[in-house]
C-alpha positions in Angstrom: -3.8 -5.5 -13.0 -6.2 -7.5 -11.0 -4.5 -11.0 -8.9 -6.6 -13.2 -7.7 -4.6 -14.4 -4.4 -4.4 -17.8 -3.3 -2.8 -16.7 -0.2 -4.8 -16.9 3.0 -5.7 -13.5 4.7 -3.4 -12.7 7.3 -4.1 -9.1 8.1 -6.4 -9.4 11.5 -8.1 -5.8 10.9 -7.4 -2.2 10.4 -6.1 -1.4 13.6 -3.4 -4.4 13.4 -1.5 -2.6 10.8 1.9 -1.5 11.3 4.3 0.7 9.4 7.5 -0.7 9.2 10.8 1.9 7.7 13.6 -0.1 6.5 12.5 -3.8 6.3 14.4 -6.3 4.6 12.6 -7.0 1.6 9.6 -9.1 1.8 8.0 -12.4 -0.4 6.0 -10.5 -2.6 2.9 -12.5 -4.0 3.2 -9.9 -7.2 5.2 -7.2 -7.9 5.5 -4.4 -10.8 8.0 -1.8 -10.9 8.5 1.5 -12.6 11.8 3.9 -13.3 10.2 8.0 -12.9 13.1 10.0 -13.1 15.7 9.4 -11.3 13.2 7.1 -9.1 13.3 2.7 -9.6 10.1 1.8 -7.5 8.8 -1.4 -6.8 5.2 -2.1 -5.4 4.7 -5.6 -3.8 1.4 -6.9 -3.0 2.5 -9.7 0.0 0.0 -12.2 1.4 -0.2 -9.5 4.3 -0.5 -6.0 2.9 2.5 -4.2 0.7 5.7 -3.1 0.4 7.0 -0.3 -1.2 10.8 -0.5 -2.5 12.3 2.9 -3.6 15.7 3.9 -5.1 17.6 6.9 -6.4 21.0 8.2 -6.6 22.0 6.9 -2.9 18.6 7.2 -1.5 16.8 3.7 -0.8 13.8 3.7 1.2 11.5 0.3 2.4 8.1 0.8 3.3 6.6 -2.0 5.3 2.6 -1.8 5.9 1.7 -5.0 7.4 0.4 -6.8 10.1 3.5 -8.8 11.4 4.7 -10.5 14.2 6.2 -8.4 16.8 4.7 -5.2 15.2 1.7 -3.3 16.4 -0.5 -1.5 15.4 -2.2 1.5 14.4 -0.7 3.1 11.7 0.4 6.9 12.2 -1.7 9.1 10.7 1.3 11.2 9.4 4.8 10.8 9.5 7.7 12.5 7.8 11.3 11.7 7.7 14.3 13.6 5.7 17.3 11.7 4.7 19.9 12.2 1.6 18.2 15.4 0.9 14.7 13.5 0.5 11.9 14.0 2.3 9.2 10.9 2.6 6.0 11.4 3.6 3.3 8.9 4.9 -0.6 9.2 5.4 -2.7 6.8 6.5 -7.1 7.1 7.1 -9.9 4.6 8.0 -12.8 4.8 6.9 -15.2 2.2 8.8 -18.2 1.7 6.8 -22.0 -0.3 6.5 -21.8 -3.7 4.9 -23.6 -2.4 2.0 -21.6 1.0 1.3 -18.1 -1.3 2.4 -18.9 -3.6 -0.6 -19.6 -0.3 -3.1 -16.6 1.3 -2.1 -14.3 -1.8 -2.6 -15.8 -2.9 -6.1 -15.3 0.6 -7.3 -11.4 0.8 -6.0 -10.5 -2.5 -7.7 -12.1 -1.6 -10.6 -10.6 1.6 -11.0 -7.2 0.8 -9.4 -6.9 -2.3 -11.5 -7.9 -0.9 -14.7 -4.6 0.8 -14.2 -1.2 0.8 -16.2 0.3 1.6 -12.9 -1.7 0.0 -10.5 -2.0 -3.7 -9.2 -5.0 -5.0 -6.9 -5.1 -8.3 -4.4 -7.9 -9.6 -3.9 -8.5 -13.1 -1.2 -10.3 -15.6 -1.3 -11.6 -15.2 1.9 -12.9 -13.2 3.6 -14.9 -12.3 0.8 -14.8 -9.0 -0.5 -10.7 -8.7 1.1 -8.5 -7.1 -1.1 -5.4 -4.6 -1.0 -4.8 -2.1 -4.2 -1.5 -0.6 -5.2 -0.9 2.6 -7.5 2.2 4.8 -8.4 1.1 8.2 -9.3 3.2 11.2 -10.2 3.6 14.3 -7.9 2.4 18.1 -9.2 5.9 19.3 -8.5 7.4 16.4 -10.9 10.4 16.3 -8.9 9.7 12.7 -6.9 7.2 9.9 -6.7 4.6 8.8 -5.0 2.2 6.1 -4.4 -1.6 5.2 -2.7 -2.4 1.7 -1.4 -6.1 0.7 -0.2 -6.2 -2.1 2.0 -10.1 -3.8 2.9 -11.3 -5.2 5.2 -14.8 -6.9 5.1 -15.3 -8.5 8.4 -14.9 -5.0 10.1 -16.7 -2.8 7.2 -13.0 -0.6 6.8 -10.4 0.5 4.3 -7.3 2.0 5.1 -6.1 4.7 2.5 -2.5 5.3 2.4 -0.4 8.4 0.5 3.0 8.0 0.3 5.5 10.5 -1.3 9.3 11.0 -2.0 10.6 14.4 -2.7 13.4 16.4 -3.7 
């Protein structure tokens, strides 16, 4: 699903971006859910990146990316965390890229990602060419979830790729 976003942009670049474990949930802008499993996940596109909501059988999990106040920035590039006999994993990669191969890259993720039962792309009004994308995708195992997010950023040419997984 593709939302065009009359929210202003908020997130100041790439390296501004914060993870955040635990956060109270967040105004989401939109929102879709979906029950794998044993796993109720919601993905929320805010007005200043996402939020990932996760629950099963005693396990709850909020994943904050964001720029927000009294958060910094960058994002780890892995991080791992066990809890309830779960284990969550994180990745996060930038990719800085020419103005020409930046604008390539982004129509081709929010096509693809939008075009998606399972996936839901932002896009702002300005900068132009800002967006974040949002899509739940199953794990090879089939015992957990997991989700990727794509967050763009014009002005400095770079998208941030993140993997997220729950397991076990």
């Amino acid at each position: 699903m593709l939302v065009e976003l009359e929210v202003p942009f908020v997130d100041a670049g790439a390296a501004d971006l914060a993870l955040t474990l635990a956060a109270p949930l967040q105004p989401a802008v939109s929102a879709f859910e979906i029950q794998s499993g044993e796993y109720r996940a919601e993905l929320r596109l805010l007005g200043c990146s996402h939020q990932a909501v996760l629950a099963a059988d005693g396990y709850e999990l909020s994943e904050l990316v964001a720029c927000q106040p009294g958060q910094t920035g960058p994002l780890p590039t892995r991080l791992s965390d066990e809890q309830a006999g779960r284990r969550y994993e994180f990745c996060a990669s930038t990719r800085a890229l020419s103005p020409p191969a930046y604008r390539a890259q982004a129509e081709r993720l929010m096509a693809s990602v939008g075009a998606l039962d399972q996936g839901l792309v932002g896009t702002f009004p300005q900068p132009d060419g800002a967006f974040t994308a949002l899509r739940f995708r199953g794990l090879q195992s089939g015992h957990g979830i997991g989700w990727e997010t794509w967050h763009g950023y014009p002005q400095t040419g770079e998208i941030v790729f993140t993997t997220s997984e729950v397991s076990g």
